[in-house]
PyMOL CGO cylinders between C-alpha atoms (Angstrom):
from pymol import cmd
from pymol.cgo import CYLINDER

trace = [
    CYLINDER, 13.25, -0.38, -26.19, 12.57, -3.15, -23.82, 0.3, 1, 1, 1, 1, 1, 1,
    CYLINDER, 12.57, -3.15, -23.82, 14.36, -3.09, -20.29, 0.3, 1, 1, 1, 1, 1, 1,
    CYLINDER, 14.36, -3.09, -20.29, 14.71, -6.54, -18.24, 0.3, 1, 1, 1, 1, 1, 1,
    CYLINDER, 14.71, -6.54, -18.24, 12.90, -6.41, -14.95, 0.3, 1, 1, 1, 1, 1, 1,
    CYLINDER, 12.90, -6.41, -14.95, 15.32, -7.02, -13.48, 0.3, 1, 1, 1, 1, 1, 1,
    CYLINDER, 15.32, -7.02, -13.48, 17.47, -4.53, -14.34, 0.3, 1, 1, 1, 1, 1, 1,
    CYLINDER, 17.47, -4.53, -14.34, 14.47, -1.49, -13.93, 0.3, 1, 1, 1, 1, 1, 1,
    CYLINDER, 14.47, -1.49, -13.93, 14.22, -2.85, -9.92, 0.3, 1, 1, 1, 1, 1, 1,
    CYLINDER, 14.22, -2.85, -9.92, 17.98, -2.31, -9.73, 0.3, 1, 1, 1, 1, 1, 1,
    CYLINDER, 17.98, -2.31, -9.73, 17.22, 1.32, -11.00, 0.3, 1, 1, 1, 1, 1, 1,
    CYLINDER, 17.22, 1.32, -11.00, 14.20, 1.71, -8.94, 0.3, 1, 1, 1, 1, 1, 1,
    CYLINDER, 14.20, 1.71, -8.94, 16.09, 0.62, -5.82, 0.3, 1, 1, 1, 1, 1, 1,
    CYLINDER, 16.09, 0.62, -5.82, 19.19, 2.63, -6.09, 0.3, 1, 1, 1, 1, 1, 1,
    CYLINDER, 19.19, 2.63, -6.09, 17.34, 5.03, -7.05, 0.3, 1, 1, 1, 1, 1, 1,
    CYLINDER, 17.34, 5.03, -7.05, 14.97, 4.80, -3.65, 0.3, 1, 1, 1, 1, 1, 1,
    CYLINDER, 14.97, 4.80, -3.65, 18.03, 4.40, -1.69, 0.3, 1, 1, 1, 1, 1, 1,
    CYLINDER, 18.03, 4.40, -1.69, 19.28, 7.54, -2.48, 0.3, 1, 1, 1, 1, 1, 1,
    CYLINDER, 19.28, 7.54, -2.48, 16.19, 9.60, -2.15, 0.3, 1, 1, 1, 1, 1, 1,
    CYLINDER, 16.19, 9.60, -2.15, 15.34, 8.24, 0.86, 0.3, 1, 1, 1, 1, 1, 1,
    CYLINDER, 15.34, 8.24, 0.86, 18.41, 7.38, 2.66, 0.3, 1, 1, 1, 1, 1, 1,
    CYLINDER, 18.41, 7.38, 2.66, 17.32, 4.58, 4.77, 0.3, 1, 1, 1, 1, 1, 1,
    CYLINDER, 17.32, 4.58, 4.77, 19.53, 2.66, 7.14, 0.3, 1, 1, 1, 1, 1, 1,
    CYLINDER, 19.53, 2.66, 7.14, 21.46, -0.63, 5.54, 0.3, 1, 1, 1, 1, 1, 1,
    CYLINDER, 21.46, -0.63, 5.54, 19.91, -3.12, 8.74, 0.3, 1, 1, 1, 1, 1, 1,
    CYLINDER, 19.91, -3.12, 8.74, 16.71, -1.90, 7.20, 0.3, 1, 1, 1, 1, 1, 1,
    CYLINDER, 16.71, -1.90, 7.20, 16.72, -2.40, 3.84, 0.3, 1, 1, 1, 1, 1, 1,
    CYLINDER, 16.72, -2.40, 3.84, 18.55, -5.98, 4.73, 0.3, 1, 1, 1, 1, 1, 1,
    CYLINDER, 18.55, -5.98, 4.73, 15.52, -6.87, 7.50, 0.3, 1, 1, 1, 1, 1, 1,
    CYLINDER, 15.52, -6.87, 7.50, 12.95, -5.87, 4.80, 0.3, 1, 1, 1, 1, 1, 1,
    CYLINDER, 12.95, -5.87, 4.80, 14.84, -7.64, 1.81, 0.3, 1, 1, 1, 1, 1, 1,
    CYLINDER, 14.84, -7.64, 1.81, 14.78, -11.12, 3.97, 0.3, 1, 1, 1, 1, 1, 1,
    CYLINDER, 14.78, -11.12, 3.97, 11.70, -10.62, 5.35, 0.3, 1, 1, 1, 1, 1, 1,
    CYLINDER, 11.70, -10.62, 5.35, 10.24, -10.23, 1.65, 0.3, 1, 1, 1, 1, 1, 1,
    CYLINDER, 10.24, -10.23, 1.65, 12.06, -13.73, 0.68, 0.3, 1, 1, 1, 1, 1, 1,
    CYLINDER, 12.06, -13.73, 0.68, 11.09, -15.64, 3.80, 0.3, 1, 1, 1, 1, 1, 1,
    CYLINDER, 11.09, -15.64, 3.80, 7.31, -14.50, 3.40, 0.3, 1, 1, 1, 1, 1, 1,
    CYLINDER, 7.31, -14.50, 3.40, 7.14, -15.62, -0.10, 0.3, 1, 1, 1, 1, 1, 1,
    CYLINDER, 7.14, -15.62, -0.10, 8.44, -19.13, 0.98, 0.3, 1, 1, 1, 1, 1, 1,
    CYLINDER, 8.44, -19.13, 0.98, 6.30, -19.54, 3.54, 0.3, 1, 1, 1, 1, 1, 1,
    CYLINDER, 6.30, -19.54, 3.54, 2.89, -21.01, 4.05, 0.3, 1, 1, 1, 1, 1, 1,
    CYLINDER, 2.89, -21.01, 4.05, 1.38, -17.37, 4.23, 0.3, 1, 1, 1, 1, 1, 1,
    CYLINDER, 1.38, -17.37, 4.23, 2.49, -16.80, 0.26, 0.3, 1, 1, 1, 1, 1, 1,
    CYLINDER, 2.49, -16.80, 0.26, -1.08, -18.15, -0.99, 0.3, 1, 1, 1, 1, 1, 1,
    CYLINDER, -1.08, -18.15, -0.99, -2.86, -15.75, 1.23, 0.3, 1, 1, 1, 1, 1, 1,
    CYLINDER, -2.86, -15.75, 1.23, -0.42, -12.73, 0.09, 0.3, 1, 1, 1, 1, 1, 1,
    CYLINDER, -0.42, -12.73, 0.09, -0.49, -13.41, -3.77, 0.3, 1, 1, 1, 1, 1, 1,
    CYLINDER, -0.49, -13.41, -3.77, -3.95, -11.84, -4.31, 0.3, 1, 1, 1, 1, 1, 1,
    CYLINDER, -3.95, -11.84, -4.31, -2.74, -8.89, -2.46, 0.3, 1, 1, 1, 1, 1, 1,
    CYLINDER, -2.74, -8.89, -2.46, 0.50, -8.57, -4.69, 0.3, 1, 1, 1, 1, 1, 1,
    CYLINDER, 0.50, -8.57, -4.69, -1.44, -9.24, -8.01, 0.3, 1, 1, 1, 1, 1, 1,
]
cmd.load_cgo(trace, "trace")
């Protein structure tokens, strides 16, 4: 059976969110602080770290 990616981080994360139960300003800060890191000049230095 093959899942998109996609669709297993959608699982993943609502799954997370529920365990966890973390406040919605945080998982916003953290979700545009994810996308403004990875267009910024620091995204070659972080790569090797994500890989």
């Amino acid at each position: 059976m093959d899942v998109p990616l996609w669709l297993a981080l959608i699982a993943v994360g609502v799954l997370g969110y529920k365990l966890v139960r973390p406040p919605l300003w945080l998982v916003a800060v953290i979700l545009l602080s994810g996308f403004l890191l990875a267009n910024s000049s620091l995204a070659p230095f972080l790569a090797p770290i994500t890989k």
